[in-house]
C-alpha positions as CSV (number, residue, x, y, z in Angstrom):
1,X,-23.3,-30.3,-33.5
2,X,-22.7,-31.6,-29.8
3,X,-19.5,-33.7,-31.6
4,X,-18.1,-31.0,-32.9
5,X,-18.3,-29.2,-29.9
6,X,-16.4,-31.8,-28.1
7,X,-14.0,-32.1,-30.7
8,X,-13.5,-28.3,-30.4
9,X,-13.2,-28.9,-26.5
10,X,-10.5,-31.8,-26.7
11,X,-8.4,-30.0,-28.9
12,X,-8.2,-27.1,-27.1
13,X,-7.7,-29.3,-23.8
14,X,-4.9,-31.0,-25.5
15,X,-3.1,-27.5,-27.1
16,X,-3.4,-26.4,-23.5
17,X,-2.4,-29.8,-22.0
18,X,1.1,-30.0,-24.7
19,X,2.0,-26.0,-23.7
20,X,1.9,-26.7,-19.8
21,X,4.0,-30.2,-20.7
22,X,6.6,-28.4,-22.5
23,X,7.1,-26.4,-19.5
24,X,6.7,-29.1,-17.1
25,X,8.2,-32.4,-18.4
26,X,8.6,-34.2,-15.6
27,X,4.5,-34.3,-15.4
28,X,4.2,-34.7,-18.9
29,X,2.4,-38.3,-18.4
30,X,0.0,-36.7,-16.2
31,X,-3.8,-38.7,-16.3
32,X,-5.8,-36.7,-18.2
33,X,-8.6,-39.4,-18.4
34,X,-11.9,-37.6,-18.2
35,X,-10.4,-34.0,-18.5
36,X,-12.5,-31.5,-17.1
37,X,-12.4,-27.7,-18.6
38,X,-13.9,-24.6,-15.8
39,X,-13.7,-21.3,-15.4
40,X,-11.2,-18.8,-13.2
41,X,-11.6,-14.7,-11.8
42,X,-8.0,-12.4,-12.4
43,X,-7.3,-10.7,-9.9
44,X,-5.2,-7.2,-10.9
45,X,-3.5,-5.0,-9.1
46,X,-1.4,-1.6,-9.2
47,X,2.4,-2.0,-8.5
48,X,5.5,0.7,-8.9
49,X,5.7,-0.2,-11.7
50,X,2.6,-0.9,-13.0
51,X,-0.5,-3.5,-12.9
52,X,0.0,-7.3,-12.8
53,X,-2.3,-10.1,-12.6
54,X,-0.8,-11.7,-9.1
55,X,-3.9,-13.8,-8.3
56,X,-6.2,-16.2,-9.9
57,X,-9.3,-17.8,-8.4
58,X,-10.6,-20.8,-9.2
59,X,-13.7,-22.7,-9.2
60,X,-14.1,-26.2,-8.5
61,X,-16.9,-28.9,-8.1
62,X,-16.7,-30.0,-4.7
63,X,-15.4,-28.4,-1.3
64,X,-12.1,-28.5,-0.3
65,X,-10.2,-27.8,2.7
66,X,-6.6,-27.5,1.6
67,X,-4.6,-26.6,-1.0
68,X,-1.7,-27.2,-2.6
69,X,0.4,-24.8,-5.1
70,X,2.6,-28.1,-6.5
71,X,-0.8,-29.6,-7.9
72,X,-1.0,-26.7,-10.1
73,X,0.6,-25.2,-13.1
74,X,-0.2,-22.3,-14.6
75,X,0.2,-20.4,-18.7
76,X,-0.7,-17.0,-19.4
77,X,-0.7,-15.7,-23.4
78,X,-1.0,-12.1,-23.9
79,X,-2.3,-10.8,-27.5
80,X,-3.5,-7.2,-28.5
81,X,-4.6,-6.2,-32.2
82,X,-3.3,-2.8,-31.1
83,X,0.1,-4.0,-31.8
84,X,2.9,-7.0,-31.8
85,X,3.9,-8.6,-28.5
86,X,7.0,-10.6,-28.8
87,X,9.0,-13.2,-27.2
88,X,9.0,-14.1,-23.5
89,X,6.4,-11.3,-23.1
90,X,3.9,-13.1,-25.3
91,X,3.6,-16.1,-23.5
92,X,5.1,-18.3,-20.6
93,X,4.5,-20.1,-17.5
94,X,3.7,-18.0,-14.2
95,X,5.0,-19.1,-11.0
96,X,3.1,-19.9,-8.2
97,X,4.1,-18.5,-4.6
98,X,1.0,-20.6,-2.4
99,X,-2.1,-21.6,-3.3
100,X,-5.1,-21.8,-0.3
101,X,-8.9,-22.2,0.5
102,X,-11.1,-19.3,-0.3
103,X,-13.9,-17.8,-0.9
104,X,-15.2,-16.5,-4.8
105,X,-13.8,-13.1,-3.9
106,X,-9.7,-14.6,-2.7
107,X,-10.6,-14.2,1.0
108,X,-9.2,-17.0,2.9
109,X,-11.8,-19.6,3.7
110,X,-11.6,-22.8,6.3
111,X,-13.2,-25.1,3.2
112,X,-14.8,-23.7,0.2
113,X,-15.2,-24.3,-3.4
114,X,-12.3,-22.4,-4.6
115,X,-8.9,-22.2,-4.4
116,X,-7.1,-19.0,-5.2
117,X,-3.5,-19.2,-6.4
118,X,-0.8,-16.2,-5.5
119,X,1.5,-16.0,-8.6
120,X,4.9,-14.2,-8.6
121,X,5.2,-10.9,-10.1
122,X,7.7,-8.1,-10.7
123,X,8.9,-5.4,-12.2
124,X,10.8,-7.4,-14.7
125,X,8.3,-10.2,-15.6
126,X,6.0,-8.7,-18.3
127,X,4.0,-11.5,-18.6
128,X,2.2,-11.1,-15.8
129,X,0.7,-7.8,-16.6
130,X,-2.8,-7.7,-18.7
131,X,-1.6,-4.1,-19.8
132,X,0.9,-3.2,-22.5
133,X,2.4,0.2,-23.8
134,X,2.4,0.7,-27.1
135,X,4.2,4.0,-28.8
136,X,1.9,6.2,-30.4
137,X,-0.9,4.8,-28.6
138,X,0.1,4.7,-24.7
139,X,-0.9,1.8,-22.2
140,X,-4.0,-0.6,-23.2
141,X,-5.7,-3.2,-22.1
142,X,-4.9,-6.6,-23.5
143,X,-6.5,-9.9,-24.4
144,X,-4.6,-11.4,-21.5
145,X,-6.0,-15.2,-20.9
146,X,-4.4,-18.2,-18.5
147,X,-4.3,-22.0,-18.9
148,X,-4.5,-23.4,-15.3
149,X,-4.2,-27.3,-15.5
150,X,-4.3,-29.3,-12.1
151,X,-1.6,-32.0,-12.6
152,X,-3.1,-34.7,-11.0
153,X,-6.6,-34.9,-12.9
154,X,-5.9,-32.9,-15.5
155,X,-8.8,-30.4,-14.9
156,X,-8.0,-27.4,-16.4
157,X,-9.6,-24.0,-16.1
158,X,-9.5,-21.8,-19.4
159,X,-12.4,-19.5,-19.2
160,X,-12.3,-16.4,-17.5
161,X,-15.4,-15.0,-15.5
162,X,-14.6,-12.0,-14.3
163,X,-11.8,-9.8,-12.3
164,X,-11.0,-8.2,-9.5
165,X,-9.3,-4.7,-9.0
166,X,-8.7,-3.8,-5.5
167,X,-8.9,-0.1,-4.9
168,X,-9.8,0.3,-8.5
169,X,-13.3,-1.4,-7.9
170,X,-14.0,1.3,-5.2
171,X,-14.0,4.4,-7.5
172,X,-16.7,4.9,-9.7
173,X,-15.2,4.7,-13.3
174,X,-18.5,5.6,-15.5
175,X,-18.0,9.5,-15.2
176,X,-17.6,11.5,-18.0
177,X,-17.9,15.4,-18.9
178,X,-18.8,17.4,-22.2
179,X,-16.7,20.6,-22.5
180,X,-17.6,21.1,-26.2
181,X,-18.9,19.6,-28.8
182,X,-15.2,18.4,-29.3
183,X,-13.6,17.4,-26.2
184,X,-15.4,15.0,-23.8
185,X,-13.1,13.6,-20.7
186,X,-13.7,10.5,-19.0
187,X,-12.8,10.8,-15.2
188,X,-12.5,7.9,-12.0
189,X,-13.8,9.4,-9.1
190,X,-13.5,8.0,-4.9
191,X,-15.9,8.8,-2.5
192,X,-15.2,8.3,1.0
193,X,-17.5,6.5,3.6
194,X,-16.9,8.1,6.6
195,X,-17.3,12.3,5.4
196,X,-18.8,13.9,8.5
197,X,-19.6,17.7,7.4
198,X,-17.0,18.4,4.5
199,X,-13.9,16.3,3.2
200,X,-11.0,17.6,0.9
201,X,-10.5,16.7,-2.5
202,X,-7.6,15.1,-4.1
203,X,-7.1,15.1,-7.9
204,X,-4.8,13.3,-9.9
205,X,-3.5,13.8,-12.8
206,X,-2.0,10.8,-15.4
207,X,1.3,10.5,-17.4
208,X,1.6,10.6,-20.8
209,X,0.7,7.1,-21.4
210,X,-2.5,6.8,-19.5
211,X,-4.7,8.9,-21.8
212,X,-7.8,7.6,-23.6
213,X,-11.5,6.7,-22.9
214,X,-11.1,4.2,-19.8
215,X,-10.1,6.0,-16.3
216,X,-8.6,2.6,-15.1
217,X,-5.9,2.7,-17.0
218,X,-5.4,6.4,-15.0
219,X,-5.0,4.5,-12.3
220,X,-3.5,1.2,-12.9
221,X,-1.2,2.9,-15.3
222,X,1.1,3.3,-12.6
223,X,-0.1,3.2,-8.4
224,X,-2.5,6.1,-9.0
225,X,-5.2,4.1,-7.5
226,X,-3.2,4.0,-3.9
227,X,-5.0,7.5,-3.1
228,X,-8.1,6.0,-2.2
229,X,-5.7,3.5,0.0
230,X,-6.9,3.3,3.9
231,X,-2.3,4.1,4.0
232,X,-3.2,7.5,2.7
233,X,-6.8,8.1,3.5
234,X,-6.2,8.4,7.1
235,X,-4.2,11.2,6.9
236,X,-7.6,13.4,6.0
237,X,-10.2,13.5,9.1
238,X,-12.9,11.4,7.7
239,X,-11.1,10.7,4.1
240,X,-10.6,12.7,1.2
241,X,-12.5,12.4,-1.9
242,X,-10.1,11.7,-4.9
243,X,-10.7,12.9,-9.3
244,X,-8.5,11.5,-12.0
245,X,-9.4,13.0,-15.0
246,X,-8.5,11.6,-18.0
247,X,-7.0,13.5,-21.3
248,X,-8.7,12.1,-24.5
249,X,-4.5,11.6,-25.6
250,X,-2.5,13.6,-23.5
251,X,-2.0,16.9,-21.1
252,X,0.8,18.6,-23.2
253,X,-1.0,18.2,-26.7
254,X,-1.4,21.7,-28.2
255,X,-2.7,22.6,-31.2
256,X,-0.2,21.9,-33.4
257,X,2.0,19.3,-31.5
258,X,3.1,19.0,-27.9
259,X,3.8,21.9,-25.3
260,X,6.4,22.3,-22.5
261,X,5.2,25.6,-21.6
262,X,5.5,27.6,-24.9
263,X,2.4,26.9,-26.2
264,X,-1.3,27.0,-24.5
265,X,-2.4,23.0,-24.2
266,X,-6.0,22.4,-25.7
267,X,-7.5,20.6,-22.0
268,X,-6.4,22.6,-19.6
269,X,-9.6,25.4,-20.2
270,X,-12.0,22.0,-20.2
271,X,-10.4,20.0,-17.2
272,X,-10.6,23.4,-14.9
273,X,-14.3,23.1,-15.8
274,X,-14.5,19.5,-15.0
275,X,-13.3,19.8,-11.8
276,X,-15.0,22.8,-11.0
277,X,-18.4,20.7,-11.6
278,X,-17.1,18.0,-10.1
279,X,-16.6,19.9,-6.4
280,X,-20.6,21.5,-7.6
281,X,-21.9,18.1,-7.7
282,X,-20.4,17.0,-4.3
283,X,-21.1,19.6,-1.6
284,X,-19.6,17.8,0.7
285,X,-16.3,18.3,-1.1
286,X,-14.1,21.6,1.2
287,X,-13.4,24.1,-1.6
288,X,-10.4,25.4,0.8
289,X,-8.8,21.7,0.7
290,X,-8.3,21.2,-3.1
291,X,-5.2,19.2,-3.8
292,X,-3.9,19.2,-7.2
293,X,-1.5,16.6,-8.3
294,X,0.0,14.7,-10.8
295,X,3.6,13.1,-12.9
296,X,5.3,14.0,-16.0
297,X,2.3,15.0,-18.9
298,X,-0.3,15.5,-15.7
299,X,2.9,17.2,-13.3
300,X,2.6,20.0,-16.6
301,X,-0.6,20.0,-16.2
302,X,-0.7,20.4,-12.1
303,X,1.2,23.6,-12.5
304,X,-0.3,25.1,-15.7
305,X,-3.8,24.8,-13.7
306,X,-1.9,26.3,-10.3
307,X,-0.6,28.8,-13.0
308,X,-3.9,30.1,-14.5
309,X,-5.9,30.1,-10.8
310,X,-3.1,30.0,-8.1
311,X,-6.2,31.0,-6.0
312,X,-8.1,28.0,-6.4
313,X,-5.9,25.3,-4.7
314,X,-4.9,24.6,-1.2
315,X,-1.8,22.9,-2.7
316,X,0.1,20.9,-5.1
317,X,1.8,17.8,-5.1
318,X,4.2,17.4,-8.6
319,X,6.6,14.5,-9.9
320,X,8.7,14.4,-12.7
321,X,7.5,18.0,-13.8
322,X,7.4,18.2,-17.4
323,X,7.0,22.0,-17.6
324,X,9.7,24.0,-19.2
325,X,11.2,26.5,-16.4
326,X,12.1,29.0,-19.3
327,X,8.5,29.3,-20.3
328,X,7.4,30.7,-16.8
329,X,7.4,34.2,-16.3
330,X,8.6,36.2,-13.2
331,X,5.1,37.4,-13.5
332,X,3.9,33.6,-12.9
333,X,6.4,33.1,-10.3
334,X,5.1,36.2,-8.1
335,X,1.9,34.9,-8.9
336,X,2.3,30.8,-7.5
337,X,4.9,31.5,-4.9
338,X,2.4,31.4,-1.9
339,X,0.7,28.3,-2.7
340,X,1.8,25.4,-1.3
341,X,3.7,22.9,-3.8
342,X,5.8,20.1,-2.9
343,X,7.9,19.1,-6.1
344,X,9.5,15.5,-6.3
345,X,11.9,14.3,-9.0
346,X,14.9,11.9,-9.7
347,X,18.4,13.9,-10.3
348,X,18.7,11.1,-13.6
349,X,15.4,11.8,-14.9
350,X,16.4,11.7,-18.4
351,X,12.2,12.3,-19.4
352,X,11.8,15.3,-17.7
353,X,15.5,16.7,-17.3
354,X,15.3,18.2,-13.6
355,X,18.1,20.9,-14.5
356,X,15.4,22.5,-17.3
357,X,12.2,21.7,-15.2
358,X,11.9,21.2,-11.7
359,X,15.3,22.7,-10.5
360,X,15.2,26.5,-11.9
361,X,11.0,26.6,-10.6
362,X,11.9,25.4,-7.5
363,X,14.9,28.0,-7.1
364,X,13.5,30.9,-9.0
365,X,10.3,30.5,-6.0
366,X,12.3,30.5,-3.0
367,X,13.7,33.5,-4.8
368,X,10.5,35.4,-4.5
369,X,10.2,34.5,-1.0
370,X,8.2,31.5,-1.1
371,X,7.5,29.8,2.3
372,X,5.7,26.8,2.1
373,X,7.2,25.4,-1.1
374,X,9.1,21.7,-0.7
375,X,11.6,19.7,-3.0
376,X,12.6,15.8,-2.4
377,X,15.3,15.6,-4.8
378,X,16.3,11.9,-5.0
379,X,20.0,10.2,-6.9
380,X,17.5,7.3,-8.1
381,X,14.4,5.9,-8.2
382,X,14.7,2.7,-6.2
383,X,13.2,-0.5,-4.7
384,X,10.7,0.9,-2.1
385,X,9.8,-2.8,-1.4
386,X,13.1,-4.6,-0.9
387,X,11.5,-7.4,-2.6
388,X,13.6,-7.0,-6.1
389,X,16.7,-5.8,-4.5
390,X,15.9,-2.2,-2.5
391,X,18.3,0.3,-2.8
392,X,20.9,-1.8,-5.7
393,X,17.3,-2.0,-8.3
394,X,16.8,1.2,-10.0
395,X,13.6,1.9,-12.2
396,X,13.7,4.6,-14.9
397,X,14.8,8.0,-13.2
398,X,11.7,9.5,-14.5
399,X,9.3,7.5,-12.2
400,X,9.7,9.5,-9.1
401,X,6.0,9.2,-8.6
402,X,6.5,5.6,-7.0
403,X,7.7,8.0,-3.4
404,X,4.1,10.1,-4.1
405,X,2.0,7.0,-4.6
406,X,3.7,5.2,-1.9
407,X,3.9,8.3,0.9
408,X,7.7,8.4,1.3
409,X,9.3,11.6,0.7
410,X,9.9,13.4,3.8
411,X,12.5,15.2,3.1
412,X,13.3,19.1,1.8
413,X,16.2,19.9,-1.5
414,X,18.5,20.8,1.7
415,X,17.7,17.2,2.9
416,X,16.2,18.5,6.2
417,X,12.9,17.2,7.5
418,X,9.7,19.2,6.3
419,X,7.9,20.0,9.9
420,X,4.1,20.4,10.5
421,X,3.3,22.0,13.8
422,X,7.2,21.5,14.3
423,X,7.0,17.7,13.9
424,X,8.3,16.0,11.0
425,X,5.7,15.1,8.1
426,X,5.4,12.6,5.0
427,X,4.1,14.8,1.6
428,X,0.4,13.4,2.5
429,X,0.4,14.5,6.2
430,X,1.6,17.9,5.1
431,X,-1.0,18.1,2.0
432,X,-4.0,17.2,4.7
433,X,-2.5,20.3,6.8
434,X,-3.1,22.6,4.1
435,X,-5.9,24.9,3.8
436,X,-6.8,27.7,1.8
437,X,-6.6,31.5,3.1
């Protein structure tokens, strides 16, 4: 038995060994004399567009107190049985940016026995993402699994131990809530640390392809996870507690298909309940600071819940609305136009079409008088980072919520500044000013 477990051993070693040398010739008579096989911890987290594996730790047998990212090479493979990935998104080499000291968690350390390697990532390098999107069945989880090889000894590191999801790993992600016998939701929910008497509550609300059974995928769908950010939670005195619920498939199902508004939806009766238990559970929680939020599918579903209790929340915050203008009636309009919404979308959102959405709500409630209702209207959605090429990289028109995630939009349809107390405010800073009358 202990022979043919070795034998197992060397031949993956040597599979592993032959992919890296394909890659990397010019070490392809590395010594792999005594060739030593240990384990490695992913590190994932949320970017515009969407989740990426941009560290790996690893763990070695003696302290070190330096590091190099040349001694290293590194191959990812990514499989689901939920459907085919092909080509360069199947498999590849991942470049590595620096390598350094640290500790089991990536913290820098003076010597340790790990080494944590920064690899690239971006918005057009699939392979670094243990997430894929698959039609008919959204964005899943992947059997995403790295050959590390150190190309002097020829240690390689082909087990993974754990992972690590910053911001994600500080909501709790076991919560789940029985409407009826069925519909059950999962839901990820943040509390903060620092709540004196009462905090607000924040809820966000998930595309189209971030339904299903696992709240992370709510948030590391795209950078939902970035509300429970220290960037956005000091904008509420003492932080804001944050809910993402999570449709069983999506917002806009109805009973016999999807919904832009024409048809009732078959959550929105259950999720009202959810969150309704939700603030009951957490006294804490102000029920005069209830921020309701969310893009495309969960922008429908923002409004439809504004829609059916416009007296319940302090305010909205909606990208890439997916509701239908034609299907909301005067009546509705009259009904919303004093809360507080702030609407952002892309003019070439091809998804959610901004001239049958977003445009006619918007107009039809300053129509009716509305005061305290906002627009960011952007030509593109764009490079926030200038790391891929700023203003000249455009993403889909459709994700607009990269400038909610991210704090950015400032600015009003007219493209004048929208003023708190007279001075000029970012969407969060004039959410955390709202309260209900």
């Amino acid at each position: 038995m202990k022979k043919i477990k070795l034998l197992l051993f060397l031949q993956m070693f040597f599979t592993s060994w032959f992919l890296v040398a394909k890659e990397f010739p010019d070490q392809a008579m590395v010594e792999i004399s005594n060739p030593v096989s240990d384990e490695y911890k992913l590190v994932v987290e949320g970017f515009d567009w969407g989740p990426a594996v941009n560290k790996v730790i690893l763990s070695l047998d003696k302290h070190v107190t330096t590091a190099n990212a040349s001694d290293f090479a590194v191959f990812a493979t990514r499989k689901s049985s939920d459907g085919e990935i092909a080509g360069e998104s199947a498999s590849g080499t991942r470049s590595i940016v620096l390598a350094y000291v640290s500790d089991a968690d990536g913290n820098r350390a003076d010597s340790s026995n790990n080494v944590t390697l920064v690899l690239a990532v971006s918005p057009v390098q699939p392979i670094g993402s243990p997430i894929q999107y698959f039609r008919g069945k959204g964005n899943v989880w992947i059997d995403y699994k790295l050959t590390i090889v150190d190309t002097k000894s020829g240690k390689t590191w082909d087990t993974e131990s754990g992972r690590l999801m910053p911001l994600v790993d500080q909501y709790d992600l076991t919560g789940k809530f029985k409407y009826s016998e069925n519909l059950t939701m999962s839901y990820a929910s943040f509390t903060p640390t620092m709540v004196r008497e009462k905090a607000p509550l924040i809820i966000w609300l998930h595309g189209g392809g971030e339904g299903g059974t696992d709240p992370t995928i709510a948030l590391l769908g795209n950078k939902a996870a970035n509300y429970a950010s220290g960037e956005i939670q000091q904008f509420f005195d003492g932080g804001a507690y944050v809910l993402v619920p999570q449709a069983p498939t999506f917002w806009m199902q109805s009973a016999d298909g999807m919904t832009r508004g024409q048809t009732n939806d078959i959550y929105n009766e259950g999720l009202m309940a959810l969150i309704k238990e939700y603030v009951k559970s957490n006294p804490k929680i102000d029920p005069s600071r209830i921020y309701v939020g969310g893009c495309s599918n969960g922008g429908y579903m923002s409004l439809k819940l504004i829609l059916n209790h416009p007296d319940y929340f302090a305010a909205g915050f909606i990208s890439a609305l997916a509701y239908n203008a034609e299907f909301i009636t005067d009546q509705e309009i009259q009904k919303i136009k004093n809360v507080p919404i702030w609407f952002i979308h892309s003019k070439d959102d091809n998804t959610t079409k901004p001239e049958n959405t977003v445009v006619p709500v918007y107009n039809r409630l300053m129509k009716a008088g509305a005061k305290n209702v906002h627009f960011t209207y952007y030509d593109h959605v764009t490079d926030i980072t200038g790391f891929y090429g700023g203003e000249d990289y455009r993403y889909p028109g459709h994700w607009s919520w990269i400038y909610s995630h991210s704090n950015l939009s400032r600015l009003d349809f007219d493209g004048s500044l929208v003023l708190v107390n007279g001075r000029p405010a970012t969407i969060m800073e004039w959410m955390a000013a709202q309260r209900k009358k």
